[in-house]
ROLOPA-940384 format. One record per residue (C-alpha): residue number from 1; residue in one letter; x, y, z. Coordinates in steps of 0.001 Angstrom, whole numbers, padded with zeros to 6 digits. Layout:
BEGIN
- NUM,A,X,Y,Z
...
END
This chain:
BEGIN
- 1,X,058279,014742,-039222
- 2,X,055723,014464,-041577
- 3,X,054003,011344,-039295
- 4,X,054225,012843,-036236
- 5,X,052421,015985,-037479
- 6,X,049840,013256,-039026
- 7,X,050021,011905,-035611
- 8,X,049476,015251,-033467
- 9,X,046394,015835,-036012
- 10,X,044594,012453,-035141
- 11,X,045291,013184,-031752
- 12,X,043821,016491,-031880
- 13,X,040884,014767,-033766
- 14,X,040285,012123,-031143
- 15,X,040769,014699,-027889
- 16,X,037797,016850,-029688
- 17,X,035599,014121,-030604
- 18,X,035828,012635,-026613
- 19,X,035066,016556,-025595
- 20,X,032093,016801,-028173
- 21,X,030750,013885,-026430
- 22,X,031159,014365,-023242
- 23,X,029292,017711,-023802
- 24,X,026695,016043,-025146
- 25,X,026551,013671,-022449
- 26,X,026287,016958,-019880
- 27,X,023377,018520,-021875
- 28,X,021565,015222,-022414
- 29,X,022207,015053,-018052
- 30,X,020588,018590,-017897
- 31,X,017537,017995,-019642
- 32,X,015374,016753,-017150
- 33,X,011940,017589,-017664
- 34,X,010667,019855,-014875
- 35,X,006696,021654,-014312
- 36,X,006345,023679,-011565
- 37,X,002249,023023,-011410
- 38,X,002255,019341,-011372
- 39,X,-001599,018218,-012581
- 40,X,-003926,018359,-010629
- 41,X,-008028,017378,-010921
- 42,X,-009375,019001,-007955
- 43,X,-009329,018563,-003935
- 44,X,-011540,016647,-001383
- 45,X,-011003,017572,002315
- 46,X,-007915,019451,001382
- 47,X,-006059,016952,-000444
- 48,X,-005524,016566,-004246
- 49,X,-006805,014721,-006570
- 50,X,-005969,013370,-009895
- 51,X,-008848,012014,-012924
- 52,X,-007092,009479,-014366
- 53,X,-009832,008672,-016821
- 54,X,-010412,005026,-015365
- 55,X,-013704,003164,-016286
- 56,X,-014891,002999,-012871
- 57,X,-014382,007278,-012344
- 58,X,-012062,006402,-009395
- 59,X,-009571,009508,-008577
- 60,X,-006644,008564,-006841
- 61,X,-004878,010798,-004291
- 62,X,-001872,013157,-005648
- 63,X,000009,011714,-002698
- 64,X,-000110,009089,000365
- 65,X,-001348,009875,003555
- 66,X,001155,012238,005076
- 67,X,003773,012428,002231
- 68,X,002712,016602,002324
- 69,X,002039,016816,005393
- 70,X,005357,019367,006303
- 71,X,005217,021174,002561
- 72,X,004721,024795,003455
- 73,X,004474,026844,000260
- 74,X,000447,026358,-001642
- 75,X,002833,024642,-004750
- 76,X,003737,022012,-002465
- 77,X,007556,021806,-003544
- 78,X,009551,023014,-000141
- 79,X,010455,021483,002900
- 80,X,011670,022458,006378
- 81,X,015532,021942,005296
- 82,X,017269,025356,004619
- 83,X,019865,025013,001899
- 84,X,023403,025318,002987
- 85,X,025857,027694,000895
- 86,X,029610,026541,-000144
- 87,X,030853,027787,003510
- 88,X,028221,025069,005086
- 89,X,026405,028578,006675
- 90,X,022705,028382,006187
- 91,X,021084,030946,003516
- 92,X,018446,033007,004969
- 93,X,014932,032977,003746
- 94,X,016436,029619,001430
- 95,X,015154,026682,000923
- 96,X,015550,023419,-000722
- 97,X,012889,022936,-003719
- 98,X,011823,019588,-003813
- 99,X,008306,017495,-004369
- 100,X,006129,016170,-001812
- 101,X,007463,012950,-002433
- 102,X,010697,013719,-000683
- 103,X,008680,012229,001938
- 104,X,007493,008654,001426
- 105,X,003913,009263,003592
- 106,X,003524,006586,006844
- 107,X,004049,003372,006525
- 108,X,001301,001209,007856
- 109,X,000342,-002683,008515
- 110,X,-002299,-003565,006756
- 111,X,-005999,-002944,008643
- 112,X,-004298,-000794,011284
- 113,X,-005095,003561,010951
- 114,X,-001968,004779,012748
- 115,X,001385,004585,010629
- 116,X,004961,005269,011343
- 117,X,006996,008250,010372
- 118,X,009689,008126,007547
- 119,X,012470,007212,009071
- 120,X,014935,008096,005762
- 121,X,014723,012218,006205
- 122,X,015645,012680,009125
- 123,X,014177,016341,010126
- 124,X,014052,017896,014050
- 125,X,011675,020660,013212
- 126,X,009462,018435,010803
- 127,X,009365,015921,013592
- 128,X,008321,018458,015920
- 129,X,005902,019671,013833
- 130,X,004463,016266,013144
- 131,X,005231,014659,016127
- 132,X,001126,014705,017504
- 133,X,000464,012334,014599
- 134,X,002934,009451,016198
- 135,X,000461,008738,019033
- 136,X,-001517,005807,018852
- 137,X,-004663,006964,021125
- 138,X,-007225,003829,020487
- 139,X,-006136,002172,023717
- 140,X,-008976,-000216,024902
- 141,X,-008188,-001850,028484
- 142,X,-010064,-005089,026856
- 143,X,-007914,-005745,024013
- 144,X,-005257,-007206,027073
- 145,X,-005186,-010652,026772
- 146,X,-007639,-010789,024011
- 147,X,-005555,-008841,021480
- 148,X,-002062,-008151,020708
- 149,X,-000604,-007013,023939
- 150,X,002457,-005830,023087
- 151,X,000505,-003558,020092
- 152,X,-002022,-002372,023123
- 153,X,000998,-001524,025176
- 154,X,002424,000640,022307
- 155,X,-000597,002241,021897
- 156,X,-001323,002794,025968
- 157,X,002299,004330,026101
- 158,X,001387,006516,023080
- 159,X,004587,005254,021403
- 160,X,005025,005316,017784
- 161,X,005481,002103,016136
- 162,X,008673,000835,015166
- 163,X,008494,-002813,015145
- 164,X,006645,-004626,012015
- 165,X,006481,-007650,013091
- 166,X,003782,-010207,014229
- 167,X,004568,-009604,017364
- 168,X,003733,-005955,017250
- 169,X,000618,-006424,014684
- 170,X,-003036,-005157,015997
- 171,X,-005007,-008287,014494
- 172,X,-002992,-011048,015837
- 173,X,000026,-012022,017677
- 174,X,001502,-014572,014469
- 175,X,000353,-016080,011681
- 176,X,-001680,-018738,013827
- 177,X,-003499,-016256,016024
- 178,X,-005177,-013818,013778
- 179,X,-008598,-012274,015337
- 180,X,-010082,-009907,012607
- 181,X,-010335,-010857,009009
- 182,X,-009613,-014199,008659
- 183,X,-011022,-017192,006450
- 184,X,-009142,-020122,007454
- 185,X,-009280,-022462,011000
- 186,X,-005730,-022995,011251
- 187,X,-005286,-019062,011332
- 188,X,-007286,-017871,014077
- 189,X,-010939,-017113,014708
- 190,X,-012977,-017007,011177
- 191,X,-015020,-014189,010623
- 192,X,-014678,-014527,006688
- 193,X,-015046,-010579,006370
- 194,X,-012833,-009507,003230
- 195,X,-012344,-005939,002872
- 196,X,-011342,-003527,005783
- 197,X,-014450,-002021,007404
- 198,X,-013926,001741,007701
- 199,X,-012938,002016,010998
- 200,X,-009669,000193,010019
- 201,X,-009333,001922,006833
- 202,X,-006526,004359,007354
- 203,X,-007178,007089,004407
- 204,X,-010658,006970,005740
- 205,X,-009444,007554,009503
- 206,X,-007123,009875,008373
- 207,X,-008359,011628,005654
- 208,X,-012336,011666,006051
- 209,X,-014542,012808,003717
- 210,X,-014795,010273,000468
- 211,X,-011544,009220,000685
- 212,X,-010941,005368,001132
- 213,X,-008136,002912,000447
- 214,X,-007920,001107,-003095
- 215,X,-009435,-002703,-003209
- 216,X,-007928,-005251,-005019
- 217,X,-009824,-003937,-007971
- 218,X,-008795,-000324,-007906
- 219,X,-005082,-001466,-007858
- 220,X,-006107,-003763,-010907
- 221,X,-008135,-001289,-013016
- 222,X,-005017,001367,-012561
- 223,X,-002392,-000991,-013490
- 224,X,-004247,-002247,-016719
- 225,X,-005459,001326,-017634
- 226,X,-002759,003628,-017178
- 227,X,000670,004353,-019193
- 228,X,003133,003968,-016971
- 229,X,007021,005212,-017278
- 230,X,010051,004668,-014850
- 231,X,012166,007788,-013892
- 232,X,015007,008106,-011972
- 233,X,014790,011774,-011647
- 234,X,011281,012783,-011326
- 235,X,010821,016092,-012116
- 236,X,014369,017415,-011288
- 237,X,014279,015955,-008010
- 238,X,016488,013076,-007644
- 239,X,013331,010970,-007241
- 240,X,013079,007467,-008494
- 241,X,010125,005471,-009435
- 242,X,006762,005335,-011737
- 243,X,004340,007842,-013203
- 244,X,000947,006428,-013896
- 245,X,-000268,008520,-016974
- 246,X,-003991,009052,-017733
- 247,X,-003469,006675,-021293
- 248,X,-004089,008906,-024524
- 249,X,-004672,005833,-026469
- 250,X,-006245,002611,-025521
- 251,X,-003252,000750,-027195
- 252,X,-001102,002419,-024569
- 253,X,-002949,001091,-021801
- 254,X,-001149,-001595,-019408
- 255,X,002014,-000790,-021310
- 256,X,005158,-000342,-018784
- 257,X,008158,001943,-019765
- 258,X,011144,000802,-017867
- 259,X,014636,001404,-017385
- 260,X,016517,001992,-020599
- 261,X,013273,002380,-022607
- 262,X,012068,005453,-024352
- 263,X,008663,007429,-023676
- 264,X,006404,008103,-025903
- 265,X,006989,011849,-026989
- 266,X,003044,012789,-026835
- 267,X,003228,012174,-022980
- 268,X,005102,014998,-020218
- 269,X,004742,015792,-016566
- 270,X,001947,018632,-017408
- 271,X,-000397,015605,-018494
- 272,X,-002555,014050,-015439
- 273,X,-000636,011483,-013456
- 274,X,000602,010413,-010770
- 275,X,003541,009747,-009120
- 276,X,005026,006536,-007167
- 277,X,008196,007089,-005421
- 278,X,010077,004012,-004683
- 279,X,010371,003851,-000810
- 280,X,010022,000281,-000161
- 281,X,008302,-001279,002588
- 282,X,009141,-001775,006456
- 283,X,009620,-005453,007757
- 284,X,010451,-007060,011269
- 285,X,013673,-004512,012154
- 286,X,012801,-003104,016022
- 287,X,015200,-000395,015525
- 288,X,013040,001761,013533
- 289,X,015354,000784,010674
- 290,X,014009,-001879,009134
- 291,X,012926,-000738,005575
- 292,X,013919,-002432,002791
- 293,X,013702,-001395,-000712
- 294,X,014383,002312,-000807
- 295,X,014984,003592,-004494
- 296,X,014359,000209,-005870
- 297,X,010987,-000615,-005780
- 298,X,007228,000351,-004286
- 299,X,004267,-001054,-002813
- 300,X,001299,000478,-001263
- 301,X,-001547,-001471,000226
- 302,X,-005111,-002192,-000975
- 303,X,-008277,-002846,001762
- 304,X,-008461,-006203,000308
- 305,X,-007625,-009526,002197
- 306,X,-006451,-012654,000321
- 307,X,-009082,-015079,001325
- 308,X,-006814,-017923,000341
- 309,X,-003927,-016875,002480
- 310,X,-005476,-014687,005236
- 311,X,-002333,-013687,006720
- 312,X,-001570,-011421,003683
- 313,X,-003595,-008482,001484
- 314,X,-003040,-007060,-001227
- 315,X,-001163,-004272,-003059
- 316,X,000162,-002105,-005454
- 317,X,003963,-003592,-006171
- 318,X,006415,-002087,-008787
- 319,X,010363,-001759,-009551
- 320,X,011823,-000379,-012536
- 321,X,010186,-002383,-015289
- 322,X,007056,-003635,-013980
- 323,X,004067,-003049,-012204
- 324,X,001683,-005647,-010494
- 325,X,-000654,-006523,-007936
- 326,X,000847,-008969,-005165
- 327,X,-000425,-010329,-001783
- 328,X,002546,-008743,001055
- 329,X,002263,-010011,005007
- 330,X,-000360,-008000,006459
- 331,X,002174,-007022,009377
- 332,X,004832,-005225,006836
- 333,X,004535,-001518,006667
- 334,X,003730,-000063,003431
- 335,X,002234,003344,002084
- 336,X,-001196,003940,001162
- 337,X,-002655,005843,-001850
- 338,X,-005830,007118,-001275
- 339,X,-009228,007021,-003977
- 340,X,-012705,008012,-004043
- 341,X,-015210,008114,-006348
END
């Protein structure tokens, strides 16, 4: 008798310690860290800006091109979708709280101005609403023949662009064939120019005012000059992917926080930063589901043109314990971050 009563009390023991830490586990689950004002430096042409403190005084966009463009409240944290009660009824007047990066912004090829919608949410009245934005009105009867037809035929049908491939790229059928920024022979007609001129720069197209995509440089000066920390909950909402923090100390510049590391405690959400969602890239799929990526990692373009390998440029590449600057196929579709100065 007298072991089984020792038995029942180690038991007992063991069945509260696993409780204890399973409670522990909930509250530690609960703690996300969540700011209603997310920091913000200022706005140019109605979009925000964030000072990140770099040497060059470069401010870098909040958000990519169209990532807010269906927010509806001046906070910038709800959407179009209502939120649906226990009896699957929608709740009037309710809706779901969530940060502009619930929507990744357009994905475009590099040097071309009119992107593709994200094709993860999918969203009838938000694609009403943006639906305008998905027609590609450059058409110019002369670019038959001499440029990408079946791009000039997307854009005389006013269709949005699904396809990321060669095939479907504005500067060039393939690799071999390219006929606007180009250094090398064997890849189409030279014209040696290295940086997108501003009629092909898509924040500037889109955006106006100051607003420009990064160079090469930009993306280098943030990566080196920033504290940067993975999440996989960003700000309460499910989001996964980097924060860029404006560095407090210049020993925590360049340094990367990833998965399973700790923060430093002197940084939070209400410091300047900004945020990188993880939503992949878009490659060669003609069904408009082609991305590849989602949740894993993030790139977003730079106006800059490898002049060794002409049929790439340059961007902004992370995953969940580094950050980077890599040269992508110009014809992939990736997000772009905005800057001025």
């Amino acid at each position: 008798m007298k072991n089984i009563t020792s038995l029942f009390k180690y038991l007992l023991f063991i069945s509260l310690a696993v409780f204890a830490s399973c409670k522990d586990d909930d509250e530690d689950e609960e703690a996300v860290e969540v700011v209603d004002n997310l920091p913000k430096s200022g706005d140019e042409e109605g979009h925000a800006y964030v000072d990140l403190g770099l040497p060059s005084g470069t401010m870098w966009a909040q958000y990519c091109i169209d990532a807010y463009q269906v927010l509806i409240n001046d906070r910038g944290f709800v959407d179009y979708e209502k939120v649906i009660d226990e009896n699957g009824n929608e709740k009037d007047g309710a809706f779901r709280r969530t940060f502009g990066a619930e929507f990744h912004g357009r994905y475009f090829a590099w040097g071309e101005t009119k992107g593709s919608k994200n094709s993860y949410v999918k969203n009838e009245k938000r694609d009403k609403e943006i639906g305008d934005l998905d027609l590609m009105d450059d058409y110019d009867e002369s670019w038959k023949g001499g440029k990408n037809e079946l791009y000039a035929n997307l854009v005389k049908n006013k269709s949005e662009k699904t396809d990321y491939l060669w095939d479907y790229y504005k500067w060039g059928g393939t690799g071999d064939h390219i006929n606007k920024y180009n250094t090398r022979e064997m890849c189409g007609v030279i014209d040696s120019i290295l940086q997108l001129e501003s009629t092909d720069d898509a924040a500037t197209v889109n955006w106006g005012g100051k607003w420009r995509m990064p160079t090469k440089e930009d993306l280098e000066e943030l990566v080196n000059n920033c504290y940067w920390v993975y999440y996989n909950n960003y700000n309460g909402t499910k989001r996964v992917g980097m924060v860029a923090y404006r560095a407090k100390k210049d020993e925590d510049k360049g340094v990367v926080i990833g998965i399973g590391q700790y923060k430093s405690a002197d940084y939070s959400l209400n410091d300047p930063h900004i945020f990188f969602r993880f939503s992949g890239f878009k490659r060669h799929i003609n069904t408009g589901k082609g991305e590849r990526g989602l949740g894993t990692e993030c790139s977003v373009w730079s106006s800059t043109l490898n002049s060794v390998i002409p049929t790439a440029g340059y961007a902004l590449t992370m995953d969940n314990h580094k950050v980077g600057v890599e040269s992508c196929d110009r014809f992939e579709g990736r997000p772009i971050r905005p800057v001025f100065k």
